[in-house]
The first five atom37 places (N, CA, C, CB, O) and aatype in JSON, in Angstrom:
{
  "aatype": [20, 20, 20, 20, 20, 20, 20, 20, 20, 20, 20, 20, 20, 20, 20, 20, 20, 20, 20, 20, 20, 20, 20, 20, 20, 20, 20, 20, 20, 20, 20, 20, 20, 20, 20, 20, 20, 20, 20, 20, 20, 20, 20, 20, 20, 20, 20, 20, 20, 20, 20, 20, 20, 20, 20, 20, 20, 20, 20, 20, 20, 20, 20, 20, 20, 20, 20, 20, 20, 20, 20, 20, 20, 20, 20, 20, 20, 20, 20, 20, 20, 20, 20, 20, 20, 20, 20, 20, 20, 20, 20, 20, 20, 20, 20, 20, 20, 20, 20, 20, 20, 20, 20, 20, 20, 20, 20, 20, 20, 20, 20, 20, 20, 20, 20, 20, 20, 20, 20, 20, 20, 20, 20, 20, 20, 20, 20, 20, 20, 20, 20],
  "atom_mask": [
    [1, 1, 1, 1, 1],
    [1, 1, 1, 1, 1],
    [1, 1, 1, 1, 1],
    [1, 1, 1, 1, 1],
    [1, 1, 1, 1, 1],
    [1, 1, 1, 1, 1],
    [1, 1, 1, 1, 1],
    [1, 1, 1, 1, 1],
    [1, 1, 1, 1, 1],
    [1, 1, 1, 1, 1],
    [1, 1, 1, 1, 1],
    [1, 1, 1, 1, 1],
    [1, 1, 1, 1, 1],
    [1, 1, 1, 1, 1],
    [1, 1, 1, 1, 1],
    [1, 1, 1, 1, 1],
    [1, 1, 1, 1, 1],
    [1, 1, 1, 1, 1],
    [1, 1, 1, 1, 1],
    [1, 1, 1, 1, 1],
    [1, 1, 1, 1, 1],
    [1, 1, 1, 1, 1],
    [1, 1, 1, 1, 1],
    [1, 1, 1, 1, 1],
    [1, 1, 1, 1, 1],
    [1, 1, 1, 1, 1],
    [1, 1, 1, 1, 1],
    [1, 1, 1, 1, 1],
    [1, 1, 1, 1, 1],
    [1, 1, 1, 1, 1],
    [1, 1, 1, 1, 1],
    [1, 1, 1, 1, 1],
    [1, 1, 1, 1, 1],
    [1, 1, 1, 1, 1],
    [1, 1, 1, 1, 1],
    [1, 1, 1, 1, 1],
    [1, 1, 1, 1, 1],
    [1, 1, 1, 1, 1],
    [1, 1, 1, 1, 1],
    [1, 1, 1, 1, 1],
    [1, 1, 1, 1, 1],
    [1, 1, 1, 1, 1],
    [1, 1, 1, 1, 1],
    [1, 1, 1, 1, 1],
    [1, 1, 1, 1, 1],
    [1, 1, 1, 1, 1],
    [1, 1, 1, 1, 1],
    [1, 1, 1, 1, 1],
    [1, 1, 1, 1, 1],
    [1, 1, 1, 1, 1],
    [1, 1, 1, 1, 1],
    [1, 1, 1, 1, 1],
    [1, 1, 1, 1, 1],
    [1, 1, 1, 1, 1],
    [1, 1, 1, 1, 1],
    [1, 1, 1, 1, 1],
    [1, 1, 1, 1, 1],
    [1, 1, 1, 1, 1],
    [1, 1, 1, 1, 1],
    [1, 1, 1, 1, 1],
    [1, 1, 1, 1, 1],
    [1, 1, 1, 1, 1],
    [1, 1, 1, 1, 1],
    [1, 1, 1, 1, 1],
    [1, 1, 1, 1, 1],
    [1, 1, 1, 1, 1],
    [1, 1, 1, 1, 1],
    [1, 1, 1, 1, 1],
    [1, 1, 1, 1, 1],
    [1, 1, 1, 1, 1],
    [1, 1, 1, 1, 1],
    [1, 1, 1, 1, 1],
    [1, 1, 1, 1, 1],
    [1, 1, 1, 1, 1],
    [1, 1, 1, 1, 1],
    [1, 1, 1, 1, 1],
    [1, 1, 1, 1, 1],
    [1, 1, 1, 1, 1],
    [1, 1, 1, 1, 1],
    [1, 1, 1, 1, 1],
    [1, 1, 1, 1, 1],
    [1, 1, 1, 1, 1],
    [1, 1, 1, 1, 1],
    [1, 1, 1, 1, 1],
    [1, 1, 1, 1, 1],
    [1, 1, 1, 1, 1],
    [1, 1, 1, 1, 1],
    [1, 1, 1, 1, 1],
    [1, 1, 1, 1, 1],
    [1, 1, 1, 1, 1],
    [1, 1, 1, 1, 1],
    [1, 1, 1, 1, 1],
    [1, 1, 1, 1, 1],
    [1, 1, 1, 1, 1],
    [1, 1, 1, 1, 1],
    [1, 1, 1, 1, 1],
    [1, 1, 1, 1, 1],
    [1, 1, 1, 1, 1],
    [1, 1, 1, 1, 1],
    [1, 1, 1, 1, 1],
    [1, 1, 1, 1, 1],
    [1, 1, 1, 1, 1],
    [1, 1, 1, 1, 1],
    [1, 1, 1, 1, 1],
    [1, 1, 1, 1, 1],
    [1, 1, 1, 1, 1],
    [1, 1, 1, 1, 1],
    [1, 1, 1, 1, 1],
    [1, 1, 1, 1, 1],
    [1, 1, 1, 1, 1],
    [1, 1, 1, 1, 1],
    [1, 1, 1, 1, 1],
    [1, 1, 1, 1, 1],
    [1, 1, 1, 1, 1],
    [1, 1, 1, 1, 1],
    [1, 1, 1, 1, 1],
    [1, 1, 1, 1, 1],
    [1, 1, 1, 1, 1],
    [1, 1, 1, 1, 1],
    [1, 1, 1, 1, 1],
    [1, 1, 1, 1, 1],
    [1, 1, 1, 1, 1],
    [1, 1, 1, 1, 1],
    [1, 1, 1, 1, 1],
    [1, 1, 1, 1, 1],
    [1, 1, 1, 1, 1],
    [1, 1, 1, 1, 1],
    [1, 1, 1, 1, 1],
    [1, 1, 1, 1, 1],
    [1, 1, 1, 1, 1],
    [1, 1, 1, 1, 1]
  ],
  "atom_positions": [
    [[-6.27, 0.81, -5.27], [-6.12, 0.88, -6.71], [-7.49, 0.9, -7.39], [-5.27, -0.31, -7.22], [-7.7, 1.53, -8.42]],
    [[-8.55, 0.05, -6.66], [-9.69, -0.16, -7.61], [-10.67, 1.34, -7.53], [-10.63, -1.68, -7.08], [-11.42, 1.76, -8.41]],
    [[-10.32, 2.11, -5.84], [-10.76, 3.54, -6.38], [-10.02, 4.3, -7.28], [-10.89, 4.41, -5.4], [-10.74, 5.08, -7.91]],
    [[-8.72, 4.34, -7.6], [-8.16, 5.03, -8.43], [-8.61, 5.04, -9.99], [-6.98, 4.69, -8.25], [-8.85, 5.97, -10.75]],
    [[-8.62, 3.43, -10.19], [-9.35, 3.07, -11.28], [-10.64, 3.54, -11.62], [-9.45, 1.93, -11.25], [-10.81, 4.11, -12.7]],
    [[-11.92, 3.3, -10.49], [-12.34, 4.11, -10.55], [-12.62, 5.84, -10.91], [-12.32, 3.71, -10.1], [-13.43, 6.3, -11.72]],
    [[-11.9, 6.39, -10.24], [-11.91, 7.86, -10.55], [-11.55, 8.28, -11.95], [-10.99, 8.55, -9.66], [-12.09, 9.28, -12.42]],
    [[-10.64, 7.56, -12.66], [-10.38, 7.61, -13.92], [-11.51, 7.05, -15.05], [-9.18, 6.94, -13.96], [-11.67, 7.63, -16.13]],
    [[-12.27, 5.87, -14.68], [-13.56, 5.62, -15.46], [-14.76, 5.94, -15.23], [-13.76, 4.58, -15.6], [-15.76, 5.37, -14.79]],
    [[-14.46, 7.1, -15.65], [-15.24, 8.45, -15.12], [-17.03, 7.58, -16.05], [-14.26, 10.66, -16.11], [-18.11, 7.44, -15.48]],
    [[-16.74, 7.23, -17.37], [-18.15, 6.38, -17.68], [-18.61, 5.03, -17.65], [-18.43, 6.51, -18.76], [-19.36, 4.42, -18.41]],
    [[-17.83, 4.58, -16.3], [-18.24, 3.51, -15.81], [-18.32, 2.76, -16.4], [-19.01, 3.46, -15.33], [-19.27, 2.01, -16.2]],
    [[-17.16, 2.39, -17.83], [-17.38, 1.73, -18.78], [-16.32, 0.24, -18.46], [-17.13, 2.72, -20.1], [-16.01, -0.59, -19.31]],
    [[-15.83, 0.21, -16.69], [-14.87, -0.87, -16.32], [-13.45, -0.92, -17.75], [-16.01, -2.57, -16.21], [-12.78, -1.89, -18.09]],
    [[-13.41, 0.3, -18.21], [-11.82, 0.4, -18.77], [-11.47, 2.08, -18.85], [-11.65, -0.4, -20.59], [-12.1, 3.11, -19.1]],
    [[-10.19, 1.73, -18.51], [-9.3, 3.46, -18.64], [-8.87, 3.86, -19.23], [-8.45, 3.94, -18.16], [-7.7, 3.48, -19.19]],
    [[-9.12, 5.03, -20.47], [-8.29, 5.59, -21.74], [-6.57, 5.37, -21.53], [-8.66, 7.41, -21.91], [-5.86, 6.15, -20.9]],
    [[-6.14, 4.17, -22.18], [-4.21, 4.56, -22.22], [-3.84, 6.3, -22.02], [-3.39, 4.07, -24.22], [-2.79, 6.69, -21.51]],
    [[-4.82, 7.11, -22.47], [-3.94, 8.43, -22.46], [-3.94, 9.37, -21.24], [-4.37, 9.31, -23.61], [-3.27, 10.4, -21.11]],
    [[-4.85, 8.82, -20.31], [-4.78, 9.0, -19.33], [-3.94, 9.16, -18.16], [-5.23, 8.58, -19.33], [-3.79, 10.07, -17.34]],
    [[-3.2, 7.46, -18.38], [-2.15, 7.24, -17.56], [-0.97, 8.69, -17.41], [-1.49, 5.86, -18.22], [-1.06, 9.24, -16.32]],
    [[-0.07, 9.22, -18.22], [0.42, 10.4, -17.9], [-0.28, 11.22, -16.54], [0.29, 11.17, -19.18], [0.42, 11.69, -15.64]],
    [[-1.72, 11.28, -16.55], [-2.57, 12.31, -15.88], [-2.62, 11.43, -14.21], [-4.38, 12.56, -16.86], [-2.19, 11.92, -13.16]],
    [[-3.23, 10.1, -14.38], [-2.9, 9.49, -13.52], [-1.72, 9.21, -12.49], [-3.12, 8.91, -13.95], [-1.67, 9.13, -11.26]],
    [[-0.83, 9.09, -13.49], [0.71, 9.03, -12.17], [0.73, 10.38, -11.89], [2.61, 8.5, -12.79], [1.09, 10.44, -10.71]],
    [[0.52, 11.69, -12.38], [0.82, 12.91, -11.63], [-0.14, 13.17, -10.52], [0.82, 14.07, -12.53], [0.09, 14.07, -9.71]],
    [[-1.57, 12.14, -10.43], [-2.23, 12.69, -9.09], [-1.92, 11.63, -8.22], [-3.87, 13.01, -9.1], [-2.4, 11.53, -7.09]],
    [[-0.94, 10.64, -8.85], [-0.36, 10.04, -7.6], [0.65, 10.0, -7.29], [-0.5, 9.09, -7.41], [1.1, 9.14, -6.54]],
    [[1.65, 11.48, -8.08], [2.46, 12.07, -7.35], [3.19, 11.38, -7.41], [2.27, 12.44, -6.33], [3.99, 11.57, -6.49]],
    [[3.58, 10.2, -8.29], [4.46, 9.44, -8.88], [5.34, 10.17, -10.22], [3.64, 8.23, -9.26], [4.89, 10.85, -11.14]],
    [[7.25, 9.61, -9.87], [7.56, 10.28, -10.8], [8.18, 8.96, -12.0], [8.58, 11.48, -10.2], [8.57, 7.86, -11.61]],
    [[8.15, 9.25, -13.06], [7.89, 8.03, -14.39], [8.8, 8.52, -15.19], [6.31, 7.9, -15.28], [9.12, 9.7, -15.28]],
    [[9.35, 7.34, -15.98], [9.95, 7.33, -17.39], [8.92, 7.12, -18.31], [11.02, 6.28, -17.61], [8.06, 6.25, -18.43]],
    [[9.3, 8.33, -19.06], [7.7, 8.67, -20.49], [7.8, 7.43, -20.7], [7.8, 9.83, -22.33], [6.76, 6.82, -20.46]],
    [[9.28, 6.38, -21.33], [9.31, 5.66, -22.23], [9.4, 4.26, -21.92], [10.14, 6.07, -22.93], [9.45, 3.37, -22.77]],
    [[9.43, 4.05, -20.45], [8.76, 3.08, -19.62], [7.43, 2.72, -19.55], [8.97, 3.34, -18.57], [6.96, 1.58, -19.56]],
    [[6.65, 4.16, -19.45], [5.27, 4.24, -19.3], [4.69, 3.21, -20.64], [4.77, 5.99, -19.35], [3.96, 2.22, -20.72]],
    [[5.66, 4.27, -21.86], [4.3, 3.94, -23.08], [5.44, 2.41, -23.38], [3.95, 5.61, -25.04], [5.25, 2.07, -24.55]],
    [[6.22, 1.7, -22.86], [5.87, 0.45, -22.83], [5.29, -0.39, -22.41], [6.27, 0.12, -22.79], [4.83, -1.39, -22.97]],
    [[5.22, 0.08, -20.87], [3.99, -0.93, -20.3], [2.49, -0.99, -21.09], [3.61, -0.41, -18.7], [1.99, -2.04, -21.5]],
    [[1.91, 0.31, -21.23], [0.82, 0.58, -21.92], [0.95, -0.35, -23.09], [0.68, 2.05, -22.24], [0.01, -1.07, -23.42]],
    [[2.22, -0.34, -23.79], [2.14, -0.94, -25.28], [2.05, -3.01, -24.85], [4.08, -0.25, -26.42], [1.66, -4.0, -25.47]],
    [[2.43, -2.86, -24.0], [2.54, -4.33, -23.24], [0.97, -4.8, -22.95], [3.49, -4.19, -21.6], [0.6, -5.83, -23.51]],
    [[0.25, -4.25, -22.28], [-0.98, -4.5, -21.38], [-2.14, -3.77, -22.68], [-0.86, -3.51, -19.47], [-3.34, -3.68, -22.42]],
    [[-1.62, -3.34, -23.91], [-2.31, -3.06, -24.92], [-2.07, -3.17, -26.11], [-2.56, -2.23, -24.86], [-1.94, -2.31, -26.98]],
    [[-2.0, -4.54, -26.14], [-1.33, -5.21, -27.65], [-1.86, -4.53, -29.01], [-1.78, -6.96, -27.82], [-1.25, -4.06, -29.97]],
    [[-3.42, -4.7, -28.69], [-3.87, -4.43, -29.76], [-4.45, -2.52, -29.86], [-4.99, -5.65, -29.89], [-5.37, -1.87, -30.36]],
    [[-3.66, -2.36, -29.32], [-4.1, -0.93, -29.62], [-5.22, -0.11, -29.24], [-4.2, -0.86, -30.72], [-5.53, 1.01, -29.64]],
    [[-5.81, -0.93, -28.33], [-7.51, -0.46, -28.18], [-7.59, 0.91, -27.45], [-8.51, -1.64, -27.16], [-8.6, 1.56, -27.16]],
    [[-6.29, 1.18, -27.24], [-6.33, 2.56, -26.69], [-7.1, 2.94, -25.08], [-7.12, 3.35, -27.87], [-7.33, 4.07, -24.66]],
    [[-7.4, 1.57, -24.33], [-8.16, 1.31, -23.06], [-8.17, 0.27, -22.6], [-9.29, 1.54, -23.05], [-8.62, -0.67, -23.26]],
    [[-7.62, 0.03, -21.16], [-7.5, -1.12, -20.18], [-8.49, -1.09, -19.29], [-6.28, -1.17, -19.45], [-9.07, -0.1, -18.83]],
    [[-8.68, -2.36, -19.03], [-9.21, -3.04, -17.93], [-8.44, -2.94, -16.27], [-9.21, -4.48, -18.47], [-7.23, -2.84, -16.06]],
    [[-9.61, -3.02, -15.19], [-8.81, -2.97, -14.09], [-7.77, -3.58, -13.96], [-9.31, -3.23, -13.21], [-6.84, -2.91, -13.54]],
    [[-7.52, -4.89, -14.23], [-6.36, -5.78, -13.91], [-5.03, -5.54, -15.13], [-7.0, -7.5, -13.94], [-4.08, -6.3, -14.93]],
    [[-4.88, -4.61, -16.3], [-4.16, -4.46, -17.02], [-3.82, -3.39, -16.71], [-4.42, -4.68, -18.02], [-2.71, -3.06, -17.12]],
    [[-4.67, -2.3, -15.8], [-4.1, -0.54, -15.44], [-3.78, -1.01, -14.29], [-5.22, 1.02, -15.37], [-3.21, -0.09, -13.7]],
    [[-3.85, -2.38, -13.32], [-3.24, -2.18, -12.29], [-1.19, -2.75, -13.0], [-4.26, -3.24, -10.88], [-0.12, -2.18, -12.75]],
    [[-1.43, -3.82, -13.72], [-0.09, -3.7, -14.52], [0.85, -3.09, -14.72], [-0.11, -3.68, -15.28], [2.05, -3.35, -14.59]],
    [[0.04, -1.73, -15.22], [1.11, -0.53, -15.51], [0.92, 0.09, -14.09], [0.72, 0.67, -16.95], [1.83, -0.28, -13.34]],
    [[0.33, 0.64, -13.69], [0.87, 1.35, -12.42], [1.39, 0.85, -11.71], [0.22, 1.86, -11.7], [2.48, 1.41, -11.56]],
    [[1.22, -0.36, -10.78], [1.8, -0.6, -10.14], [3.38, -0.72, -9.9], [1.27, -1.17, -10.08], [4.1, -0.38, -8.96]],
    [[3.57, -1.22, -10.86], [5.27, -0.88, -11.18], [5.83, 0.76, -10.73], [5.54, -1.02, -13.11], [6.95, 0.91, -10.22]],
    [[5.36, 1.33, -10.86], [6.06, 2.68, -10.64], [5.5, 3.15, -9.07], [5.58, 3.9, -11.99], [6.12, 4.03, -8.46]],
    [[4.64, 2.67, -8.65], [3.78, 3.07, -7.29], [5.23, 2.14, -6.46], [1.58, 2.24, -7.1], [6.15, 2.76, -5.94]],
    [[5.19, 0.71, -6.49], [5.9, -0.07, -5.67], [7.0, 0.24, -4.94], [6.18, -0.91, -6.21], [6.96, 0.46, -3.73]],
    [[8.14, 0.28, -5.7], [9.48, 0.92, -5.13], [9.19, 2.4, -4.04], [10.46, 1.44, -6.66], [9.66, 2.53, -2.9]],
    [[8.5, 3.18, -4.61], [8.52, 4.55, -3.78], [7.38, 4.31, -2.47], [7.98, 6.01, -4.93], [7.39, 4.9, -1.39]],
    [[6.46, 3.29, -2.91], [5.61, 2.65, -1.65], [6.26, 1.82, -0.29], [4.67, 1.59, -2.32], [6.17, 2.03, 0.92]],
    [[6.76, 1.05, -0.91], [7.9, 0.01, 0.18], [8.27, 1.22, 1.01], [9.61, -0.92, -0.69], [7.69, 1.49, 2.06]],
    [[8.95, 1.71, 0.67], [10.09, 2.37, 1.23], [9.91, 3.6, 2.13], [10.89, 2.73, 0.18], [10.56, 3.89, 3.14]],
    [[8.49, 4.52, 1.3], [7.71, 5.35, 2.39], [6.88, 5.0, 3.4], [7.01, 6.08, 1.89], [6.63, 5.84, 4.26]],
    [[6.2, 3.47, 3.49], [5.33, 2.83, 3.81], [6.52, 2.33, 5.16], [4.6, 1.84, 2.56], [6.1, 2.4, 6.32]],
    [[7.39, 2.03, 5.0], [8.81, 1.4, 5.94], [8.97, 2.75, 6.56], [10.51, 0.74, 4.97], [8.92, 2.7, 7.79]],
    [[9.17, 4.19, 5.94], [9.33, 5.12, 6.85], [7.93, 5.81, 7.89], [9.98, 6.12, 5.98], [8.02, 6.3, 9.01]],
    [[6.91, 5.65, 7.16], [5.75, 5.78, 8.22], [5.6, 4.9, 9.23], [4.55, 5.75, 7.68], [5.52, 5.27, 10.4]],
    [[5.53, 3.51, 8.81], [5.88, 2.73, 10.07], [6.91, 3.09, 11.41], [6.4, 1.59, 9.52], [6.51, 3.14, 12.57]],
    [[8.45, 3.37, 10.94], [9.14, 3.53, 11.91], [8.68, 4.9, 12.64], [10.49, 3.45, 11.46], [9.19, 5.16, 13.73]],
    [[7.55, 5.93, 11.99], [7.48, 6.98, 12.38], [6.55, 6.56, 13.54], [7.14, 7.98, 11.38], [6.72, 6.78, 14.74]],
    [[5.51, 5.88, 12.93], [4.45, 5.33, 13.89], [5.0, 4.67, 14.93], [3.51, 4.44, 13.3], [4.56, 4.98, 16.03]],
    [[5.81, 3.86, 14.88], [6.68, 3.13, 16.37], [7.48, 4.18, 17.14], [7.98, 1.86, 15.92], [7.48, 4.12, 18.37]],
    [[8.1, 5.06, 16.56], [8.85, 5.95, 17.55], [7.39, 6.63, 18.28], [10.08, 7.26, 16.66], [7.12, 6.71, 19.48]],
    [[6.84, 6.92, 17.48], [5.65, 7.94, 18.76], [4.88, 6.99, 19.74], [4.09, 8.94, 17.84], [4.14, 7.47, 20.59]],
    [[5.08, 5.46, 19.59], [4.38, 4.73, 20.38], [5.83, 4.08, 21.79], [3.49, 3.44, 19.19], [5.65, 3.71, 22.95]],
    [[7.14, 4.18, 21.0], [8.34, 3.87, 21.54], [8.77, 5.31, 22.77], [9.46, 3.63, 20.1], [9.83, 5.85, 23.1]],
    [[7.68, 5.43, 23.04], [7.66, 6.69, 24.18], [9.16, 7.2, 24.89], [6.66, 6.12, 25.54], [9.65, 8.32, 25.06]],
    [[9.61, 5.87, 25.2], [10.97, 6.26, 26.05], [12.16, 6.31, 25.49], [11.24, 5.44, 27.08], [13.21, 6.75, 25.96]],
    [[11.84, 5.6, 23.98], [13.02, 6.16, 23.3], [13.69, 4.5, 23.25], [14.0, 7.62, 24.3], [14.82, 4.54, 22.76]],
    [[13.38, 3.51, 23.52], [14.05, 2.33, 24.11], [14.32, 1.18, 23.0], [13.14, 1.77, 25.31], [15.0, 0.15, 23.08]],
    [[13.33, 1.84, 21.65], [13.61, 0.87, 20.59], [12.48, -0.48, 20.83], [15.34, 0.4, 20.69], [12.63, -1.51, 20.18]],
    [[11.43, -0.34, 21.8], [10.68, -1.49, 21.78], [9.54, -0.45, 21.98], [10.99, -2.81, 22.87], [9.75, 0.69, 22.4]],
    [[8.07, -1.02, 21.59], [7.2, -1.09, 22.74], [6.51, -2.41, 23.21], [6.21, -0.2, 22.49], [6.96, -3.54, 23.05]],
    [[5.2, -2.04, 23.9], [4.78, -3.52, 25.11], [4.01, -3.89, 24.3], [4.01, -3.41, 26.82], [3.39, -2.97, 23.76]],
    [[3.65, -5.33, 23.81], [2.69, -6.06, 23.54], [1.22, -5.74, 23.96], [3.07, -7.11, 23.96], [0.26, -6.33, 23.45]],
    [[1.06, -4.43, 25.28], [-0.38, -4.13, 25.4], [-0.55, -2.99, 24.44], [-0.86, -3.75, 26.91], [-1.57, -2.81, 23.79]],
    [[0.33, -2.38, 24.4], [0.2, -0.88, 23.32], [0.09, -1.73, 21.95], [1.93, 0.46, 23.27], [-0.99, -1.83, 21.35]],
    [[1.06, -2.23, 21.58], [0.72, -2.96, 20.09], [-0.96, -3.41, 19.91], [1.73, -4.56, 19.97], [-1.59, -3.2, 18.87]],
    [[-1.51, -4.04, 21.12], [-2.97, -4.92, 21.59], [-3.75, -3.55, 21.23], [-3.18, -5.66, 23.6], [-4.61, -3.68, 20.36]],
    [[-3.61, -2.46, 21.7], [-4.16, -1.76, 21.15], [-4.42, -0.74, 19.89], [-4.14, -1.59, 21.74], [-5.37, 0.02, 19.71]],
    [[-3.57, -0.91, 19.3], [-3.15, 0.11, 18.39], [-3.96, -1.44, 17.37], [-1.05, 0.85, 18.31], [-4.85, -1.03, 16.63]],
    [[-3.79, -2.62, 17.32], [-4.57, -3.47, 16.31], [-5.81, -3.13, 16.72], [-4.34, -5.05, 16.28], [-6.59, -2.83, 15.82]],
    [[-6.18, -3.09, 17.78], [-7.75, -2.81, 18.14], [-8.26, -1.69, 17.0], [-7.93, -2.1, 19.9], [-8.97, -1.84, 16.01]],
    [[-7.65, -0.62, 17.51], [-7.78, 0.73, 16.66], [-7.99, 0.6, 15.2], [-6.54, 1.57, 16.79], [-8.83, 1.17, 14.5]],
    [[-6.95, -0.36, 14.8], [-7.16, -0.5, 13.48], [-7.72, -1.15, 12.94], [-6.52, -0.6, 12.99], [-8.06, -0.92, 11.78]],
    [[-8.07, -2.41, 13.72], [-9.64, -3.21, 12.87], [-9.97, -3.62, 14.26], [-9.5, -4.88, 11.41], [-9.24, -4.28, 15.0]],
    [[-11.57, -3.0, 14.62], [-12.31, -3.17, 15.6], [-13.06, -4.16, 15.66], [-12.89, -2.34, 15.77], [-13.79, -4.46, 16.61]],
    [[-12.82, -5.17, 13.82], [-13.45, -6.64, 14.24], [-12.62, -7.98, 14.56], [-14.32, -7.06, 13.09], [-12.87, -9.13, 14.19]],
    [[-11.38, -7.43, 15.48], [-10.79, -8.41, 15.82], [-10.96, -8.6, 17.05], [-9.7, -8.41, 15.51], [-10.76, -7.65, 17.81]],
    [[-11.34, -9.81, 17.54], [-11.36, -10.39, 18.81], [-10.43, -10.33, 19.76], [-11.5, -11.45, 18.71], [-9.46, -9.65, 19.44]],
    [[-10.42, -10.67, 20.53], [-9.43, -10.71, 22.02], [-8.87, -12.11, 21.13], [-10.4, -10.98, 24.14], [-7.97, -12.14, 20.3]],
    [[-9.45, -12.84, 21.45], [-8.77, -14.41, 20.44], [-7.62, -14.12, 19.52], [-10.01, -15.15, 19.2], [-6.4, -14.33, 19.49]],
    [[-8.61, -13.51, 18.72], [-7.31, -12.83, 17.42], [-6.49, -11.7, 18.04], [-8.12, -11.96, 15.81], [-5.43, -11.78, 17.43]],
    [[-6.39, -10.85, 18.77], [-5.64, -10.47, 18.81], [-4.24, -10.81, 19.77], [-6.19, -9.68, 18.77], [-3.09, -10.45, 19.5]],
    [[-4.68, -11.62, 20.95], [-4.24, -12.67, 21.52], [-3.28, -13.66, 20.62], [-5.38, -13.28, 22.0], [-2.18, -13.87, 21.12]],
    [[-3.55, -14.32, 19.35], [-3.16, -14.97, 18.62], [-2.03, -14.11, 17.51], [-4.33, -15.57, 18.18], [-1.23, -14.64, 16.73]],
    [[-2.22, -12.87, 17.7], [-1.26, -11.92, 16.71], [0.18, -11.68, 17.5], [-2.08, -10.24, 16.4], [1.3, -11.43, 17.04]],
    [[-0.3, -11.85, 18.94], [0.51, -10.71, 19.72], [1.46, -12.47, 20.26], [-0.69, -9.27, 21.34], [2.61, -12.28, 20.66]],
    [[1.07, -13.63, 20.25], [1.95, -14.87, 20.41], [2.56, -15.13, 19.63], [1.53, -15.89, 20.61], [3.46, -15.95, 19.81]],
    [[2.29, -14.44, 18.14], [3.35, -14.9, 17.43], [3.73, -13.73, 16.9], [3.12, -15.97, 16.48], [3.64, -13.69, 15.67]],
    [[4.1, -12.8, 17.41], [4.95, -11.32, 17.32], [5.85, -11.45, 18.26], [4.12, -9.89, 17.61], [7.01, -11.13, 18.02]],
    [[5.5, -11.92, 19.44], [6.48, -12.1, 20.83], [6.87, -13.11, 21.0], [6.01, -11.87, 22.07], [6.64, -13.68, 22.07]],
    [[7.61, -13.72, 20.0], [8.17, -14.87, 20.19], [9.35, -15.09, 21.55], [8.74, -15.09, 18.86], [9.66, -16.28, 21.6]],
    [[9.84, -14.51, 22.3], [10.42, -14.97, 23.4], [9.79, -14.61, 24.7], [11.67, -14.58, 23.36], [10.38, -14.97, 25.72]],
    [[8.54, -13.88, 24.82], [7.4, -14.04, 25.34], [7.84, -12.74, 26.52], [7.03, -15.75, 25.82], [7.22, -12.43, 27.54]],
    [[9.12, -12.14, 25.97], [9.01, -11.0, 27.07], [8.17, -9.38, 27.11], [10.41, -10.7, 27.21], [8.49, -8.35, 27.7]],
    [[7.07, -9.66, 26.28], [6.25, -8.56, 26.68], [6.53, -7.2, 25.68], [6.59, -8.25, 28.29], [5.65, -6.34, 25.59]],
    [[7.79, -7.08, 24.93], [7.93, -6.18, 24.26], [8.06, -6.67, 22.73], [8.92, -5.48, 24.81], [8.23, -7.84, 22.4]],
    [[7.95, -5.52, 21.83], [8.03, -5.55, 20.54], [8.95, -4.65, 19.86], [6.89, -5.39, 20.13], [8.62, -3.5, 20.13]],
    [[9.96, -4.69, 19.1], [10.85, -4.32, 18.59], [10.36, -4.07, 17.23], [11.84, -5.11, 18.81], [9.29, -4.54, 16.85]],
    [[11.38, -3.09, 16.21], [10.4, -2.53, 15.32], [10.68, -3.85, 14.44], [10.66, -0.85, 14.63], [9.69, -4.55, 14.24]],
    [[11.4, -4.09, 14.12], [11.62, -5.44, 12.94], [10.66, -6.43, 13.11], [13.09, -6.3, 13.07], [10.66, -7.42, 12.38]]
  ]
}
């Protein structure tokens, strides 16, 4: 969010023109109620100043990002487990998981990742199920 914010305070002035927002949810491909929108805006811009702050544009967006995030974010996941669920079996092994955290943050330890994968496998048989 704070690059998005960014890209929109284009003069680095740490606030985002209200009239923006319209322009904003379309490059994030978010779809909005006009009259939702210009309430939040009217909410997180009492006084009219016609420009928010990071923590008042994350306000309004976020609301409309959330719902369509959960839910695509839940379908990339299951996408990502089936291509790692090789055999089709609805699990994979606690060493593939060991690695795929590796992959994704290379400053985690054997410790930590050791410590992720004991309390993911709670009945200690070696596999991981997508839930």
């Amino acid at each position: 969010m704070r690059k998005v914010f960014q890209m929109f305070d284009q003069g680095k002035t740490g606030f985002v023109e209200c009239s923006k927002f319209v322009n904003i949810l379309n490059t994030l491909g978010q779809a909005f109620d006009e009259d939702e929108l210009k309430a939040r805006i009217a909410e997180n811009d009492p006084n009219k100043e016609g420009k928010v702050d990071f923590e008042k544009f994350c306000s309004i967006v976020m609301p409309f990002l959330e719902e369509d995030d959960d839910e695509a974010m839940h379908e990339e996941l299951k996408e990502a487990f089936r291509l790692y669920d090789k055999g089709g079996d609805g699990y994979i092994t606690t060493s593939t998981l060991k690695e795929i955290l590796k992959e994704l943050d290379n400053k985690l330890t054997e410790e930590d990742l050791d410590g992720i994968i004991d309390e993911i496998d709670e009945d200690g048989s070696g596999t991981v199920d997508f839930d």
